[in-house]
C-alpha positions in Angstrom: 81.6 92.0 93.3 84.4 94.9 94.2 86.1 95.9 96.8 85.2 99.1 98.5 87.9 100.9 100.6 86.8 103.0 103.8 89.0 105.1 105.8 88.7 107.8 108.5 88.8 111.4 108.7 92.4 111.7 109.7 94.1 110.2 106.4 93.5 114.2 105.5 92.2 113.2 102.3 89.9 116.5 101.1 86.4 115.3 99.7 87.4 115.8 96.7 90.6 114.3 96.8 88.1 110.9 98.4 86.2 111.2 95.0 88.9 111.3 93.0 90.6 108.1 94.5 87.2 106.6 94.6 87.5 106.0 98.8 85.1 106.2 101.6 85.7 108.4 104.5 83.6 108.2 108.1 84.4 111.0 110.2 86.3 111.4 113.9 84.3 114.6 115.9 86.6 117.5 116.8 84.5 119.4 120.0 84.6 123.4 120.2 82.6 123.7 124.2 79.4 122.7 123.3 79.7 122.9 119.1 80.7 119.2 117.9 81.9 119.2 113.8 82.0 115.9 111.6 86.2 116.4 111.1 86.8 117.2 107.0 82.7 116.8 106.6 81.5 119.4 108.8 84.9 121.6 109.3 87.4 122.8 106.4 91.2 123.1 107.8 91.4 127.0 107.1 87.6 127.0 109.1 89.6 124.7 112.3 92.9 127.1 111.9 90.5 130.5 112.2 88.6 128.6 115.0 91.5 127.3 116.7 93.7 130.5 116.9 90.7 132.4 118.5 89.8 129.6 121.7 91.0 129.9 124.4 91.0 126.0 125.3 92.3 123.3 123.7 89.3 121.1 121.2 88.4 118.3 122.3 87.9 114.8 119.9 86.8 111.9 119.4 86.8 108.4 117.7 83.5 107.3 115.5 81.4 104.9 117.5 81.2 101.7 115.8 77.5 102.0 114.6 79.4 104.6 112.7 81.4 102.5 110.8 78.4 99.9 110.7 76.0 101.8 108.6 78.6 102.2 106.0 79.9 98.4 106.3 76.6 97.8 106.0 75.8 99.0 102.8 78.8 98.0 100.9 78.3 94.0 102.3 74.5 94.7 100.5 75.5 95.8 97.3 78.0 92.8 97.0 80.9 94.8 98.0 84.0 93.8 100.1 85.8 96.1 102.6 88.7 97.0 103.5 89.1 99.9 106.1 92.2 101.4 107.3 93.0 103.6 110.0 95.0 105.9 112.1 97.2 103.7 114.3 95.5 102.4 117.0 98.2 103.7 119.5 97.0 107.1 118.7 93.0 106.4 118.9 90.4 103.6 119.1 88.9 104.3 115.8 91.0 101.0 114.7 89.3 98.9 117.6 85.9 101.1 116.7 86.1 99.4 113.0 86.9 96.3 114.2 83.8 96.2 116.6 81.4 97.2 113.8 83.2 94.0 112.0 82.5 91.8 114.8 78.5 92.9 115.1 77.9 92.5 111.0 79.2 89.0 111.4 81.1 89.3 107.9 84.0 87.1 106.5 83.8 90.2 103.7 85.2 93.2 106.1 88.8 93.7 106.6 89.6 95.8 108.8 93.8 97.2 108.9 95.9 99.1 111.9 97.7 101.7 109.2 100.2 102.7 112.1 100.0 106.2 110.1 98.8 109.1 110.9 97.6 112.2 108.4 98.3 111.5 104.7 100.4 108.7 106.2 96.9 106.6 106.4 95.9 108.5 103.3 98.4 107.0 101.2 97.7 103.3 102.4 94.3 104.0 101.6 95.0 105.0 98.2 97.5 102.3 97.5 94.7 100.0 98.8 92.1 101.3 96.1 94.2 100.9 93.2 95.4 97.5 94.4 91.3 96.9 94.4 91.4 98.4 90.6 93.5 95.6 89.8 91.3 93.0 90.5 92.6 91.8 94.0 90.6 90.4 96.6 90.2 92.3 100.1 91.7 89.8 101.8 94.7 90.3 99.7 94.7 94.0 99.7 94.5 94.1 103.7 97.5 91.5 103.7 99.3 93.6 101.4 98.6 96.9 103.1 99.4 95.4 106.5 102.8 94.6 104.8 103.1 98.5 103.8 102.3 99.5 107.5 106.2 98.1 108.3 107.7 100.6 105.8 106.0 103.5 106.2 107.7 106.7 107.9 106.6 109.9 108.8 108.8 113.3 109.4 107.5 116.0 110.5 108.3 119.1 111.9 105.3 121.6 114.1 106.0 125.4 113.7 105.1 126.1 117.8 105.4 124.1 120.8 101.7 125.3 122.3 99.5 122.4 121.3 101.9 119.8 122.2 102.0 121.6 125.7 98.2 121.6 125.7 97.8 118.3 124.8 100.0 117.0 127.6 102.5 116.5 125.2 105.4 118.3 126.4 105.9 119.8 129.7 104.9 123.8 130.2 108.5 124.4 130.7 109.9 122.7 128.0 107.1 124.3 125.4 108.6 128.0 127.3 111.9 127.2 126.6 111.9 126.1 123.2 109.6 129.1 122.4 112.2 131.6 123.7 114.9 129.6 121.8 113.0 128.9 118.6 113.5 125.4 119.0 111.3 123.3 115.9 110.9 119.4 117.1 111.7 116.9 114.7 109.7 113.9 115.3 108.4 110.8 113.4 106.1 107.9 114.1 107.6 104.7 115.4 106.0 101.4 115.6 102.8 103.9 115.9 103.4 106.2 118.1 105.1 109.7 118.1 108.7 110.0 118.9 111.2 112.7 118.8 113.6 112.6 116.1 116.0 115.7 116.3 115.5 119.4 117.1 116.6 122.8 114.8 116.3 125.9 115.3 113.6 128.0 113.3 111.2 126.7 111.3 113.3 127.1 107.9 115.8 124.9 109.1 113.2 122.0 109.6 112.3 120.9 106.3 115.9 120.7 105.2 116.6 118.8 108.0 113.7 116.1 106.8 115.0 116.2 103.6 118.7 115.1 105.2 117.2 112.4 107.1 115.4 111.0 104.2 118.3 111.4 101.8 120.6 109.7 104.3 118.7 106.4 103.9 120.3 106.4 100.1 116.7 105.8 99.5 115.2 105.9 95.7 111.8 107.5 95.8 111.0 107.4 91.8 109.3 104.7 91.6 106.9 106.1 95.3 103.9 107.4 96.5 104.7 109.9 99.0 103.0 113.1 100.6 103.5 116.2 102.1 101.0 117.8 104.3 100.6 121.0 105.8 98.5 122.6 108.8 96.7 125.7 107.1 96.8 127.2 103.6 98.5 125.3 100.8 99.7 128.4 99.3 101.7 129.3 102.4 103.8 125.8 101.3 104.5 126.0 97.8 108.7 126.6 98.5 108.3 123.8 101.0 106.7 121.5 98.4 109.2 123.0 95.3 112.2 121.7 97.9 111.1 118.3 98.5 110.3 117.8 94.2 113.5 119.1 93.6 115.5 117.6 96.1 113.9 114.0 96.8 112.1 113.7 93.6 109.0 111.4 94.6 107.7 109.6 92.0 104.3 111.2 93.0 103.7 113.2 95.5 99.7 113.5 97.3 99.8 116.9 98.5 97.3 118.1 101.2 96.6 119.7 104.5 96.5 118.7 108.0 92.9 118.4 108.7 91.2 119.1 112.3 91.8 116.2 114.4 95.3 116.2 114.0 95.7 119.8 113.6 94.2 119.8 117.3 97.2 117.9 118.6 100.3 119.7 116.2 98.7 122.9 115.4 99.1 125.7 112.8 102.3 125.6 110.3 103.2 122.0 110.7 105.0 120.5 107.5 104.9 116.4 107.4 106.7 114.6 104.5 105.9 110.5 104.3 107.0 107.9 101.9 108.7 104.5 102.1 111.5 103.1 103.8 111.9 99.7 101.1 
């Protein structure tokens, strides 16, 4: 008997990064009008990015329905297999509450199902922390303990390029996303207790990663011996400087590199740069 770990679409884990780790993915739906993709599956983040920057409205998404998360639950349980599953923080969605229903209806003392508080590669990284915890021999009770333990350290900085999705997502306020366009103002935020938060604020975009890197290097932190990532919404080749500074300047033990995938893309948009790691 193993332990099988499942996540959703938003850890922005590509499909081949999920083989790779050896982790299962089910999907969150990103809505274009009437066209509905399977996030990651269905829809490639240079595909979203192309799609995005010609609508004219704002794509709409949503959570996997618990039958979703069943049917793979289900299969794992009958192959011997525990679960644990981990997901986007349940302040930003209800595909945690989704996973835990699909618990609930198989019945199963095998299925453990953990609020990651993350977001992005955020989730990702718990995920992948999880699997090799699972490669070691450790039961899934002990990994979701473990990983739950992980969700209290974990921080997220990011920075978005343009203030236009946050506005259109009800973020920000139309005059505040006008204002900091004219002034070239780049939020700094970061996830708190789950939920987004602003951090700071700098002008132009080449300031913002430098100013992550100063937050994280004020902490006195040593990130050797850490997994960490950086992700990026659109083309990885457009963030090779960005991921050059953060190698040379923090020095991450390793570093999962990847893009920003659809159904987070939809709420930060196009050139957004996110660096996570761990604040212990």
């Amino acid at each position: 008997m193993g332990v099988t770990i499942v996540t959703d679409s938003t850890c922005d884990l590509s499909p081949q990064m999920l083989k790779r780790f050896g982790i299962k993915m089910v999907p969150l739906n990103v809505y274009f009008g009437e066209e509905v993709y399977k996030d990651w599956a269905e829809l490639d983040p240079v595909t979203f990015y192309q799609k995005l920057s010609q609508s004219t409205e704002l794509p709409r998404t949503s959570q996997p329905s618990p039958e979703d998360f069943v049917n793979v639950f289900k299969e794992e349980i009958e192959n011997g297999n525990e679960v644990v599953s981990i997901h986007l923080s349940s302040k930003l969605s209800g595909t945690f509450n989704s996973a835990c229903l699909a618990r609930d209806m198989l019945d199963s003392s095998k299925i453990f199902v953990v609020d990651g508080k993350s977001a992005s590669i955020g989730t990702g990284i718990l995920a992948i922390l999880a699997k090799r915890l699972a490669d070691e021999g450790k039961s899934a009770k002990e990994i979701a303990e473990r990983i739950t333990k992980k969700t209290a350290t974990i921080r997220h900085l990011f920075a978005v390029e343009t203030l236009e999705y946050l506005k259109k997502g009800g973020r920000i306020s139309p005059a505040k996303a006008t204002i900091g366009s004219i002034l070239n103002i780049k939020p700094i935020l970061h996830i708190v207790d789950g939920v987004v938060e602003p951090l700071d604020k700098v002008r132009g975009m080449k300031r913002a990663l430098p100013r992550i890197i100063e937050e994280v290097k004020n902490k006195g932190l040593d990130l050797k011996g850490q997994v960490c990532g950086f992700c990026y919404a659109g083309v990885l080749d457009e963030a090779v400087d960005y991921i050059e500074m953060i190698n040379k300047e923090l020095k991450p033990g390793e570093l999962i590199v990847t893009q920003i995938g659809s159904v987070i893309g939809t709420y930060v948009g196009p050139g957004t740069v996110a660096f996570i790691f761990f604040e212990e």
